[in-house]
C-alpha positions as CSV (number, residue, x, y, z in Angstrom):
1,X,114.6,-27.0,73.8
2,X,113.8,-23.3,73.3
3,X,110.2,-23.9,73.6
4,X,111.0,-25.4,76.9
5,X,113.3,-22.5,78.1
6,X,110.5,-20.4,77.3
7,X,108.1,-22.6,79.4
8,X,110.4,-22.6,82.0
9,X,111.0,-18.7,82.5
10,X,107.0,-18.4,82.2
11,X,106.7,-20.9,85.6
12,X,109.7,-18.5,87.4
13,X,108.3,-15.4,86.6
14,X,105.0,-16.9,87.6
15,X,106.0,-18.5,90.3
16,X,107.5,-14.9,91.5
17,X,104.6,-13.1,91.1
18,X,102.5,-15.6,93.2
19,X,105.1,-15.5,95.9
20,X,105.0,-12.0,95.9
21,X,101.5,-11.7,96.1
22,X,101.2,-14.4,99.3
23,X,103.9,-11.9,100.8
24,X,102.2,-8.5,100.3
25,X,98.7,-9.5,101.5
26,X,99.1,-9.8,105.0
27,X,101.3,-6.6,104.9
28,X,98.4,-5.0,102.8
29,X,96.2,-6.1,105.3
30,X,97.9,-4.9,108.2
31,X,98.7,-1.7,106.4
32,X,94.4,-1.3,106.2
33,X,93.9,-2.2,110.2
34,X,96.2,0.5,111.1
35,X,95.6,2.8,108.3
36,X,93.9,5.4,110.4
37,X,95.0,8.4,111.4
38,X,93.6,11.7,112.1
39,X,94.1,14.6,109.6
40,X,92.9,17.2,111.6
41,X,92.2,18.2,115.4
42,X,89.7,15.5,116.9
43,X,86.9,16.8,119.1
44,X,86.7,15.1,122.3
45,X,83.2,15.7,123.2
46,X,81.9,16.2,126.8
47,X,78.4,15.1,127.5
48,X,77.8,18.3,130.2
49,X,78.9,21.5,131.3
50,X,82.2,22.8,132.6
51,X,83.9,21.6,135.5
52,X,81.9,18.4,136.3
53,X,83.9,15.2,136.4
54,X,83.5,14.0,132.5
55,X,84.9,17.6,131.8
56,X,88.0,17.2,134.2
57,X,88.8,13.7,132.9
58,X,88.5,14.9,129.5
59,X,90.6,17.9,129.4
60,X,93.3,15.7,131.7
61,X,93.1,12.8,128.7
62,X,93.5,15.5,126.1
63,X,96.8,17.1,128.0
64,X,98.1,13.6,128.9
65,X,98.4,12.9,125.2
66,X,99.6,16.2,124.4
67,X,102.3,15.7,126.4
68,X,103.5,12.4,125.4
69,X,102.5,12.4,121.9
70,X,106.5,11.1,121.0
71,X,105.9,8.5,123.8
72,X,102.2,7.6,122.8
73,X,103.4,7.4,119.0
74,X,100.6,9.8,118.3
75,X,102.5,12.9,116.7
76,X,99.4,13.8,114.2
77,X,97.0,14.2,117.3
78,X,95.3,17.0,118.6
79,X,92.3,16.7,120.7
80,X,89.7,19.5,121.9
81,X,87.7,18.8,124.3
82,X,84.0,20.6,123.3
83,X,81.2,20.7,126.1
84,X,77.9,20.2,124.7
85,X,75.9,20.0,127.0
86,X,71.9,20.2,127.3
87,X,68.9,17.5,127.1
88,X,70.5,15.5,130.1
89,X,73.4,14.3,127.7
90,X,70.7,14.5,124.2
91,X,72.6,17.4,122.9
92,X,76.3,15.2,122.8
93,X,74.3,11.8,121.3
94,X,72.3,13.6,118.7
95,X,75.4,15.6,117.7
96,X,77.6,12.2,117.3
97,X,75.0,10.1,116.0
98,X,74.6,12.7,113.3
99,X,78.4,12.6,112.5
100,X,79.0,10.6,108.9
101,X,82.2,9.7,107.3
102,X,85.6,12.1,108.0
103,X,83.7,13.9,110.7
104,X,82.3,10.6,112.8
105,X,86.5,9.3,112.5
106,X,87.4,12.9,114.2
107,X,85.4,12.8,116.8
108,X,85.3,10.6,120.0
109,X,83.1,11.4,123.4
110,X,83.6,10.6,126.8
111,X,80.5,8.9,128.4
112,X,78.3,9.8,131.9
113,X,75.6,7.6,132.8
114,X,73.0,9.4,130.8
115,X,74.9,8.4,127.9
116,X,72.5,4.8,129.2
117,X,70.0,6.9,131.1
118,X,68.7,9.6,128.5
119,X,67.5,7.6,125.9
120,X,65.6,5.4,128.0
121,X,64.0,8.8,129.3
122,X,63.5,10.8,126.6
123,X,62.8,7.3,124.1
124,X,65.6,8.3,121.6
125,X,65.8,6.7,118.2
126,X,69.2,5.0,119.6
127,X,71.0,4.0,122.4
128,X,74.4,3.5,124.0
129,X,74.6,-0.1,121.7
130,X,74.3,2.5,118.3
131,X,77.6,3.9,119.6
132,X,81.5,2.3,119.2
133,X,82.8,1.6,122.2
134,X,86.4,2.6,122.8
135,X,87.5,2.0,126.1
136,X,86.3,1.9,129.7
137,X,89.3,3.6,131.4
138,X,87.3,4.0,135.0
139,X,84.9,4.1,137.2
140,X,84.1,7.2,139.3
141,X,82.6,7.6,142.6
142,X,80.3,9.7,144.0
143,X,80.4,11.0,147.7
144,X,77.5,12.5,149.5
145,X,78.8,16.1,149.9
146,X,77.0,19.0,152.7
147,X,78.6,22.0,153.5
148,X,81.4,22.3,156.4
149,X,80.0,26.0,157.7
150,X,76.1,25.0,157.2
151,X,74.4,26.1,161.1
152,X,77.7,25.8,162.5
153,X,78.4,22.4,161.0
154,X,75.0,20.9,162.2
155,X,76.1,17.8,160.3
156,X,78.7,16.4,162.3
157,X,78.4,12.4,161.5
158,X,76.1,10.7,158.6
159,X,73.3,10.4,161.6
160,X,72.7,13.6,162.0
161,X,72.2,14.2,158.3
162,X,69.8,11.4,158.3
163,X,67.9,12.2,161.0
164,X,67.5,15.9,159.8
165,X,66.5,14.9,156.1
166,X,63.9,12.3,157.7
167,X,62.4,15.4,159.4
168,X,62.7,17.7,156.8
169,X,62.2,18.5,152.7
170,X,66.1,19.3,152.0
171,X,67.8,21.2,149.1
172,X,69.3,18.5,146.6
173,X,71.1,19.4,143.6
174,X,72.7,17.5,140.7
175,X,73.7,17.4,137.0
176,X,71.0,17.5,134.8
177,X,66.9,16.0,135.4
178,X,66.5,12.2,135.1
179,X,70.4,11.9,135.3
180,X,72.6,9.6,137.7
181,X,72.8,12.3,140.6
182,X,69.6,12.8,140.8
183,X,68.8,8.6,140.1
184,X,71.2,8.3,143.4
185,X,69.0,11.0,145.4
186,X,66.1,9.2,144.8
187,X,67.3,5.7,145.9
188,X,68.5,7.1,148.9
189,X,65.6,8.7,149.6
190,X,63.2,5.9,148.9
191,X,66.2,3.5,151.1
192,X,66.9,5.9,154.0
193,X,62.6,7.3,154.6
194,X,63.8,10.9,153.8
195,X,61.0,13.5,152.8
196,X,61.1,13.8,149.1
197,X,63.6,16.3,148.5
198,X,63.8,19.5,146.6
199,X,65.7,18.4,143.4
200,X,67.5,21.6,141.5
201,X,69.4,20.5,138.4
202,X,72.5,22.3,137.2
203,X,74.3,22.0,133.5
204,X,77.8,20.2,135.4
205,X,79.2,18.8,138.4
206,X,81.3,22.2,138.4
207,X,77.9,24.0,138.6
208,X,76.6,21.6,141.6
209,X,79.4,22.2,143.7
210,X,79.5,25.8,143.1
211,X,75.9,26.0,144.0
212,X,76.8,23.7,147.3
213,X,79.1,25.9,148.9
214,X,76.8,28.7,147.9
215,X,74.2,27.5,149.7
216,X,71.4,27.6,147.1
217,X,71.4,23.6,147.7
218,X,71.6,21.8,151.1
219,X,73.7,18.5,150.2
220,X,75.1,17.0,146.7
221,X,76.2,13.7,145.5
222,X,79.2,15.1,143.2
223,X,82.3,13.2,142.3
224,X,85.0,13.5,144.1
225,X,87.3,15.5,141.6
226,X,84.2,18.2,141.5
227,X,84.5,19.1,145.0
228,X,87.6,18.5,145.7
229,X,88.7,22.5,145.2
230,X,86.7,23.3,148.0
231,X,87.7,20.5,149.9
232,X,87.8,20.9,153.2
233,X,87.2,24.1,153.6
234,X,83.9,24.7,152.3
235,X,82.6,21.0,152.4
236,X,83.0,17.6,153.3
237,X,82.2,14.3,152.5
238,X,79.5,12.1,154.9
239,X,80.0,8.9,153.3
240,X,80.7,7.3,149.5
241,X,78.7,4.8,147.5
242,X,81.7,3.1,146.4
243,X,81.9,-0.6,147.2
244,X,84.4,-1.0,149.9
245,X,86.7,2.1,151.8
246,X,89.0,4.4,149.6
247,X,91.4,2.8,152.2
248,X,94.4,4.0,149.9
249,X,93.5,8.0,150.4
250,X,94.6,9.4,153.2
251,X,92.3,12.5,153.2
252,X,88.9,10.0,152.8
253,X,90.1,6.3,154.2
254,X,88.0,6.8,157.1
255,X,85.1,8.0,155.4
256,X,82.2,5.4,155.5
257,X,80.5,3.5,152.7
258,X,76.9,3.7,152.8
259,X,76.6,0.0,153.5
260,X,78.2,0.0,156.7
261,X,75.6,2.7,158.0
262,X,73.3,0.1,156.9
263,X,71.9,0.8,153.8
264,X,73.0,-1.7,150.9
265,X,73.2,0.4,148.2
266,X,76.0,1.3,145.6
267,X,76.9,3.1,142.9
268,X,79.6,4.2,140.6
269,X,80.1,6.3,137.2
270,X,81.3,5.1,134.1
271,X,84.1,6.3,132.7
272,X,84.3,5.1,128.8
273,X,85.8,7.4,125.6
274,X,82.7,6.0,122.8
275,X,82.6,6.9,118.9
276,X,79.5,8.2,116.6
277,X,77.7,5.3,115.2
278,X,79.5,5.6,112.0
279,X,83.0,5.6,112.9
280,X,85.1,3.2,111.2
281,X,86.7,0.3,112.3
282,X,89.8,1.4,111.5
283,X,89.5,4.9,113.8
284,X,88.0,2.6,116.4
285,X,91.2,0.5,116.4
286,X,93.4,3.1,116.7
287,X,91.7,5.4,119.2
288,X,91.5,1.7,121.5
289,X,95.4,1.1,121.2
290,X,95.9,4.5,122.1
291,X,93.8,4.8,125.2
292,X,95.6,1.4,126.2
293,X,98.3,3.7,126.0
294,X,97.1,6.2,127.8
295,X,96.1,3.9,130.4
296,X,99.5,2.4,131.3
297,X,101.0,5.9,131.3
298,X,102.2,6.7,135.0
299,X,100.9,10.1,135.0
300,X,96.9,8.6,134.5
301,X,97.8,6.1,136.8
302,X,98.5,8.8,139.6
303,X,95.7,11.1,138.3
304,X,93.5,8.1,139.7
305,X,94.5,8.4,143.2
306,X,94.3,12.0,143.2
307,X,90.8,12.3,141.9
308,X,89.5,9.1,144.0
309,X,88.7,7.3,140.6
310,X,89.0,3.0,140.5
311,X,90.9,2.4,137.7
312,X,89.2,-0.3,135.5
313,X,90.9,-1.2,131.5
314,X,88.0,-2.8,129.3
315,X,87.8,-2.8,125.6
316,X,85.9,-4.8,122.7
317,X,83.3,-7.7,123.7
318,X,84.5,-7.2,128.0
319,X,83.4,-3.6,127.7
320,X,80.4,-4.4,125.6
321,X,79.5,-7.2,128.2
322,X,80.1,-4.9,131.4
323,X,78.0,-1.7,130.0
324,X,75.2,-4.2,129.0
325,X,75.1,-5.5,133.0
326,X,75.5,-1.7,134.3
327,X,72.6,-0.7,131.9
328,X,70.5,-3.2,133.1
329,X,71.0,-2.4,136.6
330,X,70.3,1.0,136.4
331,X,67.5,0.2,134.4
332,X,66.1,-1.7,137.2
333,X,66.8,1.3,140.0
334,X,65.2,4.1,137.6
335,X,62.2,1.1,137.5
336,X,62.2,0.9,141.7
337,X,62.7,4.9,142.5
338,X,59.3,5.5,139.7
339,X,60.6,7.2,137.0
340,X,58.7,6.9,133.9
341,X,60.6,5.4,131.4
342,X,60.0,5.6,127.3
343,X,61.8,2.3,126.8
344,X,63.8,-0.2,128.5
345,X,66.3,-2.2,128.3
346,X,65.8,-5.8,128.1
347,X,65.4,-7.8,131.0
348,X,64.5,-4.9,132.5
């Protein structure tokens, strides 16, 4: 009898500890997937200069979350945004791709197109696939932009501007060399019969605008938000390479897409927030549930409208899937406008 007891207490206490076990993995498990979080300020690293459109989305991002840390559930976070820019967007990849460990968990980038474009270019040792995507939280458009007191407003409709860089070599400017403003300038160029124009590059979208109503350049293709301070005063839009109308803004509904003058060509930035190489799954997962976060948040919501930017949510194997067609597509346009490229990517 007492060597049965005995059996018997072995089997409970057994039994316990098995149960326990079955109960405290998946809580161990969970406790691992959202495990991360940041011990120090992360850097939020901008891919260009000051005042371009990846800097203003970036800095906005980094104040949203300030301000709604309680709300966002976020209270260890601190982001700096950090403009590196130089090499067309080479600088901000080299930097990240060299992060290990800590440092590659405290850091996340947002992208431009070069962040496709550049190593394609330049034939970098990586690409935008070596990189953890985050989160596509837009896309941006670009307008082409000419100054409102240019020869007493010579360009009064999207013909005359046409007509006049058909004629003539004009002034463009843009961020960077080999980058999407100028890969927009030269499709439109090649499309439209202009003369080859006068490319100038500049470190930011800030800088191109500046330079715009400065005169040093004739006509830009910034975003929106990077003319917009000198809006209308100082320039104007002629048309945008969105898809349809911004039919929602008041200030640009009537403004034309380029396809209805007759010219069936698009294109738009993407907006995505991207991690080094060697950032962990575990900082990948939370910085994705917090830009959902961020995304739902009224404040980004309205920050859309007033920077013309189409708001677009994609995370995991959709926005793996979507960069993988835009890369190819621009692939194909750098391929038709000449530009010699170092590698491609395939099916390109």
């Amino acid at each position: 009898m007492k060597r049965l007891n005995k059996s018997w207490r072995l089997g409970l206490v057994s039994g316990l500890l098995i149960g326990m076990f079955i109960l405290l993995v998946p809580f161990a498990s969970l406790q691992g997937a959202q495990g991360f979080k940041p011990k120090k300020p992360v850097e939020f690293t901008i891919m260009a200069g000051t005042g371009g459109g990846a800097d203003i989305y970036a800095r906005f991002i980094a104040g949203v979350i300030e301000k709604n840390k309680a709300a966002l559930g976020v209270p260890e976070l601190t982001l700096l945004p950090t403009n590196r820019a130089g090499g067309s967007g080479a600088v901000a990849m080299q930097f990240l791709n060299d992060l290990k460990g800590d440092a590659a968990d405290h850091t996340i980038a947002i992208s431009l197109d070069s962040f496709i474009m550049t190593p394609l270019i330049q034939g970098l040792p990586y690409t935008w696939r070596d990189f953890k995507g985050i989160a596509l939280l837009a896309l941006d458009n670009f307008f082409l932009w000419v100054t409102t007191d240019d020869a007493n407003n010579k360009y009064k409709t999207p013909a005359d501007f046409i007509k006049d860089a058909k004629d003539r070599a004009l002034t463009s400017g843009g961020t960077g060399t080999f980058q999407e403003d100028q890969l927009i300038i030269d499709s439109i160029t090649k499309a439209l019969g202009f003369k080859p124009t006068k490319y100038v590059p500049f470190s930011g979208g800030g800088a191109v605008a500046t330079a715009l109503v400065g005169k040093q350049v004739e006509f830009t293709v910034n975003n929106p938000s990077e003319c917009l301070p000198f809006y209308p005063d100082k320039c104007k839009p002629l048309w945008t390479f969105a898809t349809k109308r911004h039919e929602k803004d008041e200030r640009f509904k009537t403004l034309p897409t380029l396809k209805e003058l007759g010219t069936d060509f698009t294109y738009q930035m993407i907006r995505a927030v991207y991690g080094p190489p060697a950032m962990s799954k575990e900082a990948v997962a939370y910085y994705t549930d917090l830009m959902k976060k961020v995304f739902a948040l009224d404040e980004f919501q309205k920050f859309f409208d007033t920077e013309v930017l189409d708001d677009k949510l994609l995370v995991g194997d959709d926005l793996a899937k979507f960069v993988e067609a835009e890369a190819l597509k621009r692939c194909k346009l750098m391929v038709q406008v000449g530009w010699d490229l170092k590698k491609k990517e395939p099916g390109c």
